[in-house]
C-alpha positions in Angstrom: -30.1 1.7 -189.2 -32.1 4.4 -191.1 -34.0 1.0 -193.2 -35.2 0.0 -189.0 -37.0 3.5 -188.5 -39.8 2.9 -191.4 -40.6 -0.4 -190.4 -40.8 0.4 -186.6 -42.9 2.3 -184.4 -43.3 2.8 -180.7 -47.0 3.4 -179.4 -46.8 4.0 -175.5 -44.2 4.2 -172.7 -43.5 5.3 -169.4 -40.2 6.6 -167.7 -39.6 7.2 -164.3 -35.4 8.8 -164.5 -34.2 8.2 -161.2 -31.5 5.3 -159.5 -34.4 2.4 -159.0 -36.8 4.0 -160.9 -38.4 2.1 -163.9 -39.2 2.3 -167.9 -41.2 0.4 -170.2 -41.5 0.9 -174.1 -44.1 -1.0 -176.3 -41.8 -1.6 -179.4 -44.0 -2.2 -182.9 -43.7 -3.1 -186.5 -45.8 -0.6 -188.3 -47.6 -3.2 -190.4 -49.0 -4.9 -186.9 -47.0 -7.8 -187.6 -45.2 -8.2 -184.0 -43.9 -6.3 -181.0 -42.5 -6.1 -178.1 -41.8 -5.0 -174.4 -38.9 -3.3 -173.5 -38.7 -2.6 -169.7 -35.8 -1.9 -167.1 -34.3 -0.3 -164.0 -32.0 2.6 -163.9 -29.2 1.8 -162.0 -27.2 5.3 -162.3 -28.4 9.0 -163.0 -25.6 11.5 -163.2 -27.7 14.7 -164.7 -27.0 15.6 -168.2 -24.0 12.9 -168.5 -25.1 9.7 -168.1 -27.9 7.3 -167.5 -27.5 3.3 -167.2 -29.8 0.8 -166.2 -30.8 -2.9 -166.5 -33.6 -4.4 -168.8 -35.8 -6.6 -167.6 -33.8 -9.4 -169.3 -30.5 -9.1 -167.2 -28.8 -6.8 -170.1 -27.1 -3.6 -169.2 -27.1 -0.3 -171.5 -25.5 2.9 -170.7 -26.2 6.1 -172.5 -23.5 9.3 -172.5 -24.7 12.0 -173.3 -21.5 14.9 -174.1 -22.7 18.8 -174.9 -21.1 20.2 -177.8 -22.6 24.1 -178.1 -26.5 23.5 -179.0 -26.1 20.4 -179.7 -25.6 17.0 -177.4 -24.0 14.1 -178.9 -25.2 10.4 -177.4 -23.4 7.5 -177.4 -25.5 4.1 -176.2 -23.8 0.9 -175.5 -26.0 -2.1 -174.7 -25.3 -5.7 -174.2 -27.0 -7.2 -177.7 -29.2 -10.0 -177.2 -29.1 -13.6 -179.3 -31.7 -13.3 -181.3 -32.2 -10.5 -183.7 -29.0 -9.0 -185.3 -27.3 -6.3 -184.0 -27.5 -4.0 -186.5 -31.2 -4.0 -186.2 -30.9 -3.8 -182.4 -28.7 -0.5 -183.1 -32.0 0.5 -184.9 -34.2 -0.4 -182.5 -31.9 2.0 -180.1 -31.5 4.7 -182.4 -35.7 4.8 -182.5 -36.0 5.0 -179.1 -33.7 8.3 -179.0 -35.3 9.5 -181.3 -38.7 9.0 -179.7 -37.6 10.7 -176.6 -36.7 13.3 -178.4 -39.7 13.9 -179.8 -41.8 13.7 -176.3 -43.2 16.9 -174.6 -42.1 18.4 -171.8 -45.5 18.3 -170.3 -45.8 14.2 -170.7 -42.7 13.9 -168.0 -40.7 16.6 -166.9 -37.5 14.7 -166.5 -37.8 13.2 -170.1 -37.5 17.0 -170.9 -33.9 17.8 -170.0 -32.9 15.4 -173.1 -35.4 17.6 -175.0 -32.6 18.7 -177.3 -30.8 15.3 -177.7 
């Protein structure tokens, strides 16, 4: 997964955390040489526990999210799609936690509470 992170980027997204509410991510190779959209619909919000929603594709990914002191440990499960492998798909995931992570509080408030994920 750590070889995925160099070669990946992601420029822009939006989030709106709530049941119905939407996300998109604009998903980038570095070098310009393709991307993609990753969109979807949460489906369930339990605060500081769990989120779980639907891409835009029909595939379903839940993300648990378990406190451990100052730290929170998440687990994300996701239906893999057919056509890249799933070890770079776990990459792919692993960015996007780690983008969110990076995001500040004043860009969307409820991106915030996973602040220190």
């Amino acid at each position: 997964m750590e070889l995925y992170r160099p070669f990946m980027a992601m420029p822009s997204a939006s989030n709106d955390l709530q049941v119905g509410g939407k996300y998109t991510a604009r998903m980038e190779a570095k070098d310009g040489n393709f991307g993609f959209d990753l969109g979807g619909t949460y489906t369930e919000f339990i605060d500081g526990k769990k989120l779980t929603f639907k891409l835009d594709d029909g595939r379903d990914v839940t993300a648990s999210f378990t406190a451990n002191g100052n730290v929170t440990h998440v687990s994300v499960v996701f239906d893999a799609e057919d056509i890249s492998p799933v070890e770079m798909q776990k990459g792919g995931w692993q960015l996007y936690s780690t983008t969110l992570k990076s995001i500040p509080k004043e860009t969307n408030d409820h991106l915030q509470r996973w602040r220190n994920i």
